[in-house]
C-alpha positions as CSV (number, residue, x, y, z in Angstrom):
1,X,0.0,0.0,0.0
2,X,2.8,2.8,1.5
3,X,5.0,1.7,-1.3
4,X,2.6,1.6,-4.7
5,X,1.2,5.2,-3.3
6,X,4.8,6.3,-3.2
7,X,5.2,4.9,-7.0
8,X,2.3,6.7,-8.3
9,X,3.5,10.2,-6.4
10,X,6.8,9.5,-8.3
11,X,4.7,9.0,-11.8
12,X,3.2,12.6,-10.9
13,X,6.4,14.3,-10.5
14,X,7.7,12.8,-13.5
15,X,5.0,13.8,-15.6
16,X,4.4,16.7,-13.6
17,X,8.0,18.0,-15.6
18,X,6.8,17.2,-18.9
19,X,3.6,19.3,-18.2
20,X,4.3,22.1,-15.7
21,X,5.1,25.4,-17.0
22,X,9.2,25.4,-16.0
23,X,11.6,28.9,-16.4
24,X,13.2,28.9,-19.4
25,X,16.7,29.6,-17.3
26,X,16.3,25.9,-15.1
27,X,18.9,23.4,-15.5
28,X,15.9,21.1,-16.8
29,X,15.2,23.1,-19.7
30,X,18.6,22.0,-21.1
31,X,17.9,18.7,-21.0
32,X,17.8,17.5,-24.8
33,X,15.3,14.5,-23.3
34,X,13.0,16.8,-21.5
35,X,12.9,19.5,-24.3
36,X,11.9,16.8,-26.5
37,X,9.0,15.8,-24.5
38,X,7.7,19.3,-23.7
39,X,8.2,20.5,-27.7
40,X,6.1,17.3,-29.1
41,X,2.3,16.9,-28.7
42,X,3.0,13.4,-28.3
43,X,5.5,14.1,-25.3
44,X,3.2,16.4,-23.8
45,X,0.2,13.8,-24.1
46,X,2.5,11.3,-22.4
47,X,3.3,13.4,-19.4
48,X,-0.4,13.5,-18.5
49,X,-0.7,10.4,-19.3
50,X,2.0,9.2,-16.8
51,X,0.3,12.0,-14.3
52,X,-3.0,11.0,-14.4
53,X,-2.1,6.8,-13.7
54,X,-0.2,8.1,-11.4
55,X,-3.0,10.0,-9.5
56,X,-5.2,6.8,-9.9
57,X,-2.5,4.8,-8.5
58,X,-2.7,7.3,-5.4
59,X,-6.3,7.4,-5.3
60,X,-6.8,2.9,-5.3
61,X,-4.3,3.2,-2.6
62,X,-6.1,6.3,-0.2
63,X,-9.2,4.0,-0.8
64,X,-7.7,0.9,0.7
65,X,-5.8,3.2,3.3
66,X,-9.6,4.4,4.1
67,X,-11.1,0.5,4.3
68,X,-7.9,-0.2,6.3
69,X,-8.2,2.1,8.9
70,X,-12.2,2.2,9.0
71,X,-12.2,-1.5,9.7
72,X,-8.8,-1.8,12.3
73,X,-9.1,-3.9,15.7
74,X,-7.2,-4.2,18.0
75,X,-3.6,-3.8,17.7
76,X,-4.2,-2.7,14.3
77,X,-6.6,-0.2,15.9
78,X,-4.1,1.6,18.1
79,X,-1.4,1.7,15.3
80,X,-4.2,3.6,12.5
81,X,-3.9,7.2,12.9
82,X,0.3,7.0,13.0
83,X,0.0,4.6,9.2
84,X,-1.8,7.7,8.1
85,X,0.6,9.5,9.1
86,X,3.3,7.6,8.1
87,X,1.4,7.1,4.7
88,X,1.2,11.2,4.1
89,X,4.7,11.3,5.0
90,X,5.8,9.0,2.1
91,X,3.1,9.7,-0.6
92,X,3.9,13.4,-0.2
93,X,8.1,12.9,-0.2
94,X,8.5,13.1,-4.1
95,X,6.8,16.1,-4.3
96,X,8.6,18.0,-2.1
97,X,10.5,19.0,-4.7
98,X,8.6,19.3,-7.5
99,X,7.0,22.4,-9.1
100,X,4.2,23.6,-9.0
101,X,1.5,21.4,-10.2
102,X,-1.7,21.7,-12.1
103,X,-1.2,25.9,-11.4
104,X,1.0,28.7,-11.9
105,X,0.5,30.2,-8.6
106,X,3.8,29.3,-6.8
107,X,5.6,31.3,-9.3
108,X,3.9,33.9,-8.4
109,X,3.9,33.2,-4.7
110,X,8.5,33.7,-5.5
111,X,8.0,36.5,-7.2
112,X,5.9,38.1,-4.8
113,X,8.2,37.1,-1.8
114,X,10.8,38.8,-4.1
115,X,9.1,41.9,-4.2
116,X,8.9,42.1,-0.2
117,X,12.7,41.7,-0.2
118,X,13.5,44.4,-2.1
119,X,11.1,46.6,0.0
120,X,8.7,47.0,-2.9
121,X,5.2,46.6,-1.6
122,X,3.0,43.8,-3.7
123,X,0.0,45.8,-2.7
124,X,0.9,48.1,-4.9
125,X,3.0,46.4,-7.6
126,X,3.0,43.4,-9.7
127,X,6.2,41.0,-10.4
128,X,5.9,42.5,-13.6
129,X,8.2,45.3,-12.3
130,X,11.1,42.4,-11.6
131,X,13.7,41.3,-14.0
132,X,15.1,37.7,-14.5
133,X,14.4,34.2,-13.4
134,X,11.8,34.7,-10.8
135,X,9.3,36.2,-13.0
136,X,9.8,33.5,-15.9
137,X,7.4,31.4,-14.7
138,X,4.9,33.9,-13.7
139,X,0.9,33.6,-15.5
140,X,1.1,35.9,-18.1
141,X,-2.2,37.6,-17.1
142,X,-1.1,38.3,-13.1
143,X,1.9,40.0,-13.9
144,X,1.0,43.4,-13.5
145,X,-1.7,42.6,-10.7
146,X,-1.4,43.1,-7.1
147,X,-1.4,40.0,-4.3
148,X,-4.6,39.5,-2.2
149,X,-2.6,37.6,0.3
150,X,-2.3,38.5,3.7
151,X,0.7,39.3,5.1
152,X,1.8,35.7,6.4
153,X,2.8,34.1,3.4
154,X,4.5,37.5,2.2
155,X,6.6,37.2,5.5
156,X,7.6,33.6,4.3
157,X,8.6,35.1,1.1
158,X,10.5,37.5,2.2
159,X,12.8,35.1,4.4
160,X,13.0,32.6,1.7
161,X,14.2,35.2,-0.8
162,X,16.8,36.0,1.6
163,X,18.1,33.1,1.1
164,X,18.1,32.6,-2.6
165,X,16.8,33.8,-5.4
166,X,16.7,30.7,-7.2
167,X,13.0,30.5,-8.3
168,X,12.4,26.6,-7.5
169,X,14.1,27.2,-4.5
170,X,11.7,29.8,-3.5
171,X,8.7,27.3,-4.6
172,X,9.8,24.8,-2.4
173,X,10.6,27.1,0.5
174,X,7.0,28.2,-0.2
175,X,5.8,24.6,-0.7
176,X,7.2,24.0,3.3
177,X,4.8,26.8,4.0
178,X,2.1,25.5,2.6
179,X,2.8,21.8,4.5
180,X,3.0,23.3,7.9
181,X,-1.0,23.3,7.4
182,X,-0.3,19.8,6.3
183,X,1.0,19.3,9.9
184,X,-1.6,21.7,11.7
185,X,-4.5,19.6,10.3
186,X,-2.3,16.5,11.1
187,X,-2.3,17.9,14.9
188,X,-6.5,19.2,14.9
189,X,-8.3,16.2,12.8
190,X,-7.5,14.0,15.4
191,X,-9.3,16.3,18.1
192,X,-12.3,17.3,16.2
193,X,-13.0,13.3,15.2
194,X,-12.9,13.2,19.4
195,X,-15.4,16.2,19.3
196,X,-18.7,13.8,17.6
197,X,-17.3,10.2,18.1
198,X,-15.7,9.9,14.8
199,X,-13.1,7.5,13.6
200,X,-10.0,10.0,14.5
201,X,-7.9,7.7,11.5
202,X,-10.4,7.4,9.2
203,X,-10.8,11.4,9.5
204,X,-7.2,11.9,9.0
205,X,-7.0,9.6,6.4
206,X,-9.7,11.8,4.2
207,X,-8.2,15.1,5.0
208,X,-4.7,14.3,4.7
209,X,-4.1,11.6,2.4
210,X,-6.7,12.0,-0.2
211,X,-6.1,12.9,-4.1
212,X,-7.6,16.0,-3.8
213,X,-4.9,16.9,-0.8
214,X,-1.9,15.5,-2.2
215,X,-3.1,17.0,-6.1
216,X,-4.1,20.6,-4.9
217,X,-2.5,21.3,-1.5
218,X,1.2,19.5,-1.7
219,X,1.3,19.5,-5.5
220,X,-0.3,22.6,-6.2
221,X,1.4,24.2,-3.1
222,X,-1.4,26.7,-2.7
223,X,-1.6,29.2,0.6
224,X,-5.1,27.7,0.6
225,X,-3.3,24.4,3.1
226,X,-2.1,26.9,5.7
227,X,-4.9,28.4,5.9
228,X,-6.9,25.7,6.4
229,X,-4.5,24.1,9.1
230,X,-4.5,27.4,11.3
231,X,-8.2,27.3,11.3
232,X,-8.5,24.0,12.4
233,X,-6.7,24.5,14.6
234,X,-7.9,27.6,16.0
235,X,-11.0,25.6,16.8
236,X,-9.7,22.8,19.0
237,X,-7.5,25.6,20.6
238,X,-10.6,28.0,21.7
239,X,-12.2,25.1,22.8
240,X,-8.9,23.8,25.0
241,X,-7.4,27.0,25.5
242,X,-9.6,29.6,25.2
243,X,-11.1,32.1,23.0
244,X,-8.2,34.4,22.5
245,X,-5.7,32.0,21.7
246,X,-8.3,30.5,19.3
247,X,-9.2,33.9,17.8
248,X,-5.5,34.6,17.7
249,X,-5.3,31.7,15.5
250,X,-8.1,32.9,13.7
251,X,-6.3,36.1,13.0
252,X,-3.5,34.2,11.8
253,X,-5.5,32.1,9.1
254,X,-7.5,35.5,7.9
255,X,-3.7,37.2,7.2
256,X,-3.3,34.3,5.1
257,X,-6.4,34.8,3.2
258,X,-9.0,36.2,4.5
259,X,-11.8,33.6,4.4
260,X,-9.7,31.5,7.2
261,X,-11.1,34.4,9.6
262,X,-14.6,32.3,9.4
263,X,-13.2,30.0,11.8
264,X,-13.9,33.1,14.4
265,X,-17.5,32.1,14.0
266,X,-16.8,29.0,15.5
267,X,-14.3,30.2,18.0
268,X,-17.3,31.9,19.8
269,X,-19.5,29.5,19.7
270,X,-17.6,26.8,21.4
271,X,-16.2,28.8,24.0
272,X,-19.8,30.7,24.9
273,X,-22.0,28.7,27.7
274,X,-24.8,26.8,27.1
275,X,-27.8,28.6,25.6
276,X,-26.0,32.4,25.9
277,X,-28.0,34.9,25.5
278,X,-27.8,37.7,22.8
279,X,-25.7,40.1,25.0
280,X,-23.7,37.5,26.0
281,X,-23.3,36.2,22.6
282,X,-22.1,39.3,20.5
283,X,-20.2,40.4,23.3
284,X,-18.0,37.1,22.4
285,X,-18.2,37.9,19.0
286,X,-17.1,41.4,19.0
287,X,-14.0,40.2,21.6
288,X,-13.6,37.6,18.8
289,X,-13.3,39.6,15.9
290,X,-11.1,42.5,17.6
291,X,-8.8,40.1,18.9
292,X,-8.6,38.4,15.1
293,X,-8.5,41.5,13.0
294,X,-6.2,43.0,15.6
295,X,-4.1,40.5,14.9
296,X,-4.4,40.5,11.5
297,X,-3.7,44.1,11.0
298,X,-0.9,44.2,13.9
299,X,1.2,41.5,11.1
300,X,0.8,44.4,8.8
301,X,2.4,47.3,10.6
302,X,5.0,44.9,12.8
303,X,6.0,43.7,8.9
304,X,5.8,46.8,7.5
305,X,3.7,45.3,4.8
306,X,0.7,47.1,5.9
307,X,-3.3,46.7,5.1
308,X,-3.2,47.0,1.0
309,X,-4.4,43.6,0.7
310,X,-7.9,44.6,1.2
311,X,-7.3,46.7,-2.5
312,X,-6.5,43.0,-3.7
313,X,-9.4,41.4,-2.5
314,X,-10.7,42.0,-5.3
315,X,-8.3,40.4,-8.0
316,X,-9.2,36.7,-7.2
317,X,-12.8,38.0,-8.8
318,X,-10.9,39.3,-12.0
319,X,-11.4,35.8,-13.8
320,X,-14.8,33.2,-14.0
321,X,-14.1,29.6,-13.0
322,X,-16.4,27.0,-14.4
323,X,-16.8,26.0,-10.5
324,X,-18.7,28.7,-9.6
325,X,-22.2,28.5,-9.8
326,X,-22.9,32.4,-8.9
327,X,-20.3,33.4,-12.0
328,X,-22.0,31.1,-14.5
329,X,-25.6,32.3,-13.8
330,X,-24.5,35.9,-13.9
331,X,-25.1,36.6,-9.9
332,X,-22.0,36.7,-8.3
333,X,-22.9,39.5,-5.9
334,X,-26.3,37.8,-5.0
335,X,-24.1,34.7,-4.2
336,X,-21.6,37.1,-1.8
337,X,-25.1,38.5,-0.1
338,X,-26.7,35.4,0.5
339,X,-22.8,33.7,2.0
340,X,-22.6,37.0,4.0
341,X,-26.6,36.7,6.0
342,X,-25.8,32.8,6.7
343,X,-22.8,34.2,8.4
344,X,-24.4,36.6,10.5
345,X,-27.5,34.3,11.3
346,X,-25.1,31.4,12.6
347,X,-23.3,33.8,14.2
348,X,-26.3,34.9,15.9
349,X,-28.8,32.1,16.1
350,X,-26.7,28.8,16.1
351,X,-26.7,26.7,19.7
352,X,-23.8,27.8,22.0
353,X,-20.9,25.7,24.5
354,X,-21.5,22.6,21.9
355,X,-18.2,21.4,20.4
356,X,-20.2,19.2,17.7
357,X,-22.3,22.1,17.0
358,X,-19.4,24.8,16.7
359,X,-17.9,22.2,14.2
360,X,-21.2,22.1,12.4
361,X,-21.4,25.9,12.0
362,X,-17.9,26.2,10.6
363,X,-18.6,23.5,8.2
364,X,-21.8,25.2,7.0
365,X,-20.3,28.6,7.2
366,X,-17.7,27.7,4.8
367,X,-19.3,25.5,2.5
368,X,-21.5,28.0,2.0
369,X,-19.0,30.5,1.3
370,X,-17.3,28.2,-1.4
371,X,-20.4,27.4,-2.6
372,X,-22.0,30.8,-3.5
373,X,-18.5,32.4,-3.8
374,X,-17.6,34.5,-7.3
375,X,-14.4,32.3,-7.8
376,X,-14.3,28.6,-7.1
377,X,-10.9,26.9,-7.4
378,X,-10.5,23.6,-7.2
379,X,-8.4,23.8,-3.9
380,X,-11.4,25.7,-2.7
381,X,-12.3,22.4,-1.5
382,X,-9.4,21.7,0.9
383,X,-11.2,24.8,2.9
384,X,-14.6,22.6,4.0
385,X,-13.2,18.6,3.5
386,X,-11.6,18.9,7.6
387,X,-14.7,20.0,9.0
388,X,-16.7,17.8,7.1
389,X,-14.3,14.4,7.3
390,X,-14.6,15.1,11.0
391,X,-18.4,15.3,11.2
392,X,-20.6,12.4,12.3
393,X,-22.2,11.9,7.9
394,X,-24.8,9.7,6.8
395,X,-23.3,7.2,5.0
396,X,-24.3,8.5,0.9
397,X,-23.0,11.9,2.3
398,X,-19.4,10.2,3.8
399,X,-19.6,8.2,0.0
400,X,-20.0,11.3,-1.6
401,X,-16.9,12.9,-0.1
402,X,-15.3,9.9,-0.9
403,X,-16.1,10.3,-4.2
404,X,-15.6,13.7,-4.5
405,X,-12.2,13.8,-3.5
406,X,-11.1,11.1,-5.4
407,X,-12.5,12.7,-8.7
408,X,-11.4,16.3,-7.7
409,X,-7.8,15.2,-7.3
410,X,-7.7,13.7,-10.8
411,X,-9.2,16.5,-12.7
412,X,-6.4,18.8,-10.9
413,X,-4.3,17.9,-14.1
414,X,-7.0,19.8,-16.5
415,X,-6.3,23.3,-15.2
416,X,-6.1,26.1,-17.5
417,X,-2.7,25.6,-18.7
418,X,-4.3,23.0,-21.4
419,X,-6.2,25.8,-22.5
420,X,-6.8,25.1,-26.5
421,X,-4.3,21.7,-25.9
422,X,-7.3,20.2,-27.5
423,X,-5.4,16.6,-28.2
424,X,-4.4,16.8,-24.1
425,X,-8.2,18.0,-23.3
426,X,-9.7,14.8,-25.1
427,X,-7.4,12.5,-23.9
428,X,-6.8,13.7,-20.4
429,X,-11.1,13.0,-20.5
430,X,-10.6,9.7,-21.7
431,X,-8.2,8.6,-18.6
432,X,-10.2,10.5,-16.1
433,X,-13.4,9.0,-17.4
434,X,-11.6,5.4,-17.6
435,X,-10.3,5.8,-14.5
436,X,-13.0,6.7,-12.2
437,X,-15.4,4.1,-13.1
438,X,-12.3,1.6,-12.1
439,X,-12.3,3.4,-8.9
440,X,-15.8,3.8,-7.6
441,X,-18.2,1.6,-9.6
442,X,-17.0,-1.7,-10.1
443,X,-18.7,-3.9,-7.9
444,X,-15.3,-4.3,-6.1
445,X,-14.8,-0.4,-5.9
446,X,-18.1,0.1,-4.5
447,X,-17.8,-2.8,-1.6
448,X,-14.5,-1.2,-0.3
449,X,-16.5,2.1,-0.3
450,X,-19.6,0.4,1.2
451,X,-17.1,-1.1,3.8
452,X,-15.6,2.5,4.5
453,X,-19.2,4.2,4.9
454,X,-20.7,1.3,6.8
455,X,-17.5,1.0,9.8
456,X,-19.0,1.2,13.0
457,X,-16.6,3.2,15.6
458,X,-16.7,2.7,19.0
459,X,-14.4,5.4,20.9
460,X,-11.9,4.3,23.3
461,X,-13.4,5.2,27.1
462,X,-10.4,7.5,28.2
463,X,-10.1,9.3,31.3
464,X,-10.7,12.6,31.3
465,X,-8.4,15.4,31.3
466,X,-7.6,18.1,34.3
467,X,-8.3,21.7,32.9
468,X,-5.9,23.2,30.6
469,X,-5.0,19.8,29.7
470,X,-4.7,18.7,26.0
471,X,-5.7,15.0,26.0
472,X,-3.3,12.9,23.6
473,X,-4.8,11.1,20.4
474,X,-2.6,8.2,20.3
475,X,0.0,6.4,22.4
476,X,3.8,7.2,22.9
477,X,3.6,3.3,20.9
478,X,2.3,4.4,17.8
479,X,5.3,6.2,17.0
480,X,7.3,3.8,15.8
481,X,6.2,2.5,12.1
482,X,3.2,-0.2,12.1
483,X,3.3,-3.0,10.3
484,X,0.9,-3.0,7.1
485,X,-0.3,-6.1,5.7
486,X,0.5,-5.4,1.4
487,X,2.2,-1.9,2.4
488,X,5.4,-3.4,-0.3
């Protein structure tokens, strides 16, 4: 299992080469091989060829990492959330060092760390005002646009260009970034599973592990995965810690980008009392939200990067994604309106001092928000899959995020980089539409699903923690790597 995931993450970085857009000035691009697989249209068509078995390879093996872990006993049981763990840890090595995948973004992500360096604002300027090998990489049509990043992953970008100014040296410095909210949701899954009963492995395993993780967040290295982690784990923080350290957090994931600050929502919730009153209630929310956008705007002066972000709000709307709903049908305001009054009225309305509740209202918070937003990405999803993995589904609705993240990972390959590749289009169909009928329908597909959906999980009776306390997810024992039946 560990090893033919690790195969088929290799197969994605090897295509990933022949398909990625790659500066001209790389040692790669003088490789005679290489060229001659990115120049052909039979090269290029065997790149994402090689990509997209390798994402199926990866998705067949996060399936029977699911059924594993769903149906553990015993000694098997106790080992389960560490051989997810373990099994992130080795699916995700070989793209460490790739490029960016399936998106342009983390060239711009180096050129705009680049621009902090040199003490030019990217509030106010594109990379289109830099010169040489950081910008070679750069989309074409966000050149001359400002970020809409908070000033977290600016910070990053500025200490990694420090450093170097080696463009895939800055991706990957960006790329550790982005996989510290790897490790943040690694930490948080665990304890919002605890929160409704849930299988804390089988959680982990569908957040962590799953095609549309390793395709999107650790392939496509978007700031999307950090922000994401920090709310997480704002939540379980608020409700162990408090809610200032959970609306710090908060802040944190809103100076990312600024959706993460939804997580607030749920910071007051969880830490108001039973049945709070109104008063009660949005005096936690206004010592909520001044505690996360103080801390969001306190990065900006301490930084020096200031507040111009919220001028670049508006540049992820600059562009219509099939995804979105309220684009297509011409209503992308209505669809920012309607997000905005679910907001207020779970803010205001949803039941108080309720961990499974507060979990709820975060979930339905953001899935409405990526819903109903203007611009829908496919790494949109990685913002709602951890509160949803960790919620207590009905089994069609735990099949269908089954489902939908293995089909959402494979269709990361057809980003808009293929645009008018009509050959590549057509054929990368064909796989994709070969491939997930091999995954989910076949009658043995859809028994290991079944199996998954159908696990009954009885939690461990543990004793409960003094105040303050964080109580551990798994033993000191599970550290050392289990033993997994198939994993050569």
């Amino acid at each position: 299992m560990l090893t033919r995931g690790f195969v088929g993450s290799v197969l994605v970085l090897v295509g990933g080469l022949i398909v990625s857009t790659l500066p001209p000035s790389t040692w790669l691009m003088r490789q005679d091989l290489l060229l001659d697989l990115r120049g052909a249209e039979a090269g290029r068509m065997l790149g994402l060829t090689v990509v997209l078995v390798g994402l199926g390879i990866l998705a067949a093996e996060w399936l029977s990492l699911c059924r594993h872990v769903a149906l553990a006993d015993g000694e098997d049981r106790a080992d389960a959330l560490h051989l997810v763990r373990y099994a992130v840890v080795v699916w995700s090595a070989p793209l460490v060092l790739a490029p960016p995948l399936f998106s342009r973004d983390g060239w711009s992500y180096a050129a705009q760390g680049m621009l902090a360096h040199l003490g030019i604002s990217p509030y106010e300027h594109g990379p289109g005002v830099l010169r040489g090998p950081v910008v070679e990489a750069v989309d074409p049509r966000w050149m001359d646009t400002i970020t809409p990043y908070g000033p977290v992953p600016l910070v990053a970008g500025d200490f990694a260009a420090g450093l170097t100014g080696n463009p895939w040296v800055l991706v990957v410095g960006h790329r550790l970034v982005a996989l510290a909210g790897l490790v943040l949701l690694a930490w948080a899954v665990p304890r919002l599973a605890a929160w409704t009963d849930v299988n804390p492995a089988l959680a982990s395993a569908v957040v962590l592990a799953s095609p549309l993780m390793l395709a999107n967040g650790v392939g496509g290295l978007h700031n999307d995965l950090l922000m994401v982690g920090l709310m997480a784990a704002a939540l379980v923080v608020a409700a162990e810690r408090g809610w200032v350290a959970g609306a710090v957090l908060g802040g944190l994931a809103a100076a990312v980008k600024l959706p993460g600050g939804l997580v607030c929502v749920g910071v007051a919730l969880v830490t108001l009392p039973l049945a709070a009153p109104l008063l009660q209630r949005v005096r936690r929310l206004a010592g909520v939200a001044a505690v996360s956008v103080g801390t969001l705007l306190g990065l900006g002066v301490v930084t020096g990067l200031g507040s111009g972000w919220i001028a670049g709000l508006t540049v992820p709307g600059t562009v219509t994604t099939p995804l979105s709903v309220m684009a297509m049908l011409g209503i992308r305001n209505v669809g920012t309106v309607v997000a905005g009054v679910v907001v207020v009225v779970v803010a205001l309305r949803w039941r108080t001092g309720e961990r499974d509740r507060a979990l709820r209202a975060v979930a339905l918070v953001v899935g409405v928000t990526v819903v109903l937003g203007p611009v829908v990405h496919l790494w949109y999803l990685l913002w709602v899959v951890p509160f949803l993995a960790t919620m207590r589904l009905p089994r069609v609705a735990m099949a269908g995020l089954l489902a939908g993240s293995t089909v959402f990972g494979l269709v990361a390959p057809m980003d808009s980089s293929l645009h008018e590749a009509y050959l590549a289009i057509v054929l990368g169909s064909l796989l994709i539409a070969l491939l997930v009928p091999l995954l989910l329908l076949t009658r043995r597909s859809r028994a290991r699903i079944e199996r998954i959906v159908s696990a009954e999980w009885i939690p461990a009776q543990l004793p409960q923690p003094r105040a303050g306390r964080i109580t551990p997810v798994t033993s000191p024992s599970a550290m050392r790597p289990p033993e997994v039946p198939g994993a050569a």
